[in-house]
C-alpha positions, 0 to 999 in steps of 0.5 A: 843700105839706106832705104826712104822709110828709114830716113823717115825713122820707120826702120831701124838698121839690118846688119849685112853680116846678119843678112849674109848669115841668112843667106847662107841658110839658104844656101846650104840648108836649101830653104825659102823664107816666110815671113813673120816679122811685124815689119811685113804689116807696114808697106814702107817697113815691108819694102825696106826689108824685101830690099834688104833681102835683094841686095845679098841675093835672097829676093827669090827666097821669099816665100810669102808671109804668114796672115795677120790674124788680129790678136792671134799669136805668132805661133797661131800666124805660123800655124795657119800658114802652115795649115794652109801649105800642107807640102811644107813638112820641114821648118825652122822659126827664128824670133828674138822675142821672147813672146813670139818663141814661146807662141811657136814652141806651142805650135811646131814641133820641139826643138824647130825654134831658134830664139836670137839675142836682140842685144849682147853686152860687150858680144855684138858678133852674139847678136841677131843671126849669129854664126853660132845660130845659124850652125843650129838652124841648119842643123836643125834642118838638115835633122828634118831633111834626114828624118824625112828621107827615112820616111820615103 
C-alpha cells in the first residue's frame, strides 16, 4: 500500500500481516477502533492510516480518536475519551512505547494494555501486532465481556 503522504516521507510502511491481525481482533473479539497514534494529528498521516485500515476491511471500526490534549499523556487522551463515552466499559490499549504503556497502566484498569515490540532482532514475526499479542488482546477482551456478563 502506497499512499502520497508516503511518497513524501511522511509514513513509514504498515506491514498487511499486522493489519490483518488487527482486523481479526475485530473480528473475533467484536471491537471498534480509537484511535491514539500521534498519526491522527497530521492530515496526510491521518489519511494514510484510515486507507490503510480500508483495504483490509477495517473503515467501519474506526470509531474516533481520542482528543489531543497539548502536554497531556496518552493515558490522560484516553482517559478523557473514556470519560467522555461512558457506554464504553470494555477496552484494550495497544502501544510500542514505552512511555505511552506506562501513562495507560495508570489510567485504565490492570492488565487492559498490551505493549508491542517496534523492533525484533532476528524475530520480525514478534514485531508489531504479532499473532502471540493478538491472542492476548482478545483475551483480554473476552475476560471483560465475561466479567460484564456476570454483572447483569
Amino acid at each position: 500500500l502506497v499512499h502520497d503522504a508516503q511518497r513524501r516521507g511522511h509514513c513509514p510502511p504498515l506491514e498487511r500481516r499486522c493489519l490483518a491481525n488487527l482486523k481479526r481482533v475485530v473480528d473475533e473479539a467484536g471491537a471498534s477502533i480509537v484511535l491514539t497514534t500521534t498519526w491522527r494529528l497530521d492530515a496526510d498521516q491521518r489519511s494514510f492510516l484510515l486507507e490503510a485500515l480500508g483495504v483490509v476491511g477495517l473503515s467501519d471500526a474506526v470509531l474516533g480518536e481520542v482528543p489531543h490534549l497539548m502536554s497531556a499523556s496518552r493515558g490522560d487522551e484516553v482517559r478523557a475519551w473514556l470519560q467522555e463515552h461512558p457506554e464504553v466499559s470494555v477496552c484494550v490499549a495497544i502501544d510500542d512505547s514505552d512511555a505511552h504503556v506506562a501513562s495507560l497502566s495508570e489510567t485504565l484498569t490492570p492488565g487492559r494494555v498490551v505493549q508491542t515490540a517496534m523492533h525484533v532482532p532476528g524475530d520480525e514475526a514478534a514485531e508489531g501486532l504479532s499473532d502471540e499479542k493478538v491472542d492476548m488482546v482478545i483475551r483480554i477482551f473476552r475476560a471483560q465481556l465475561d466479567s460484564c456478563d456476570l454483572m447483569t
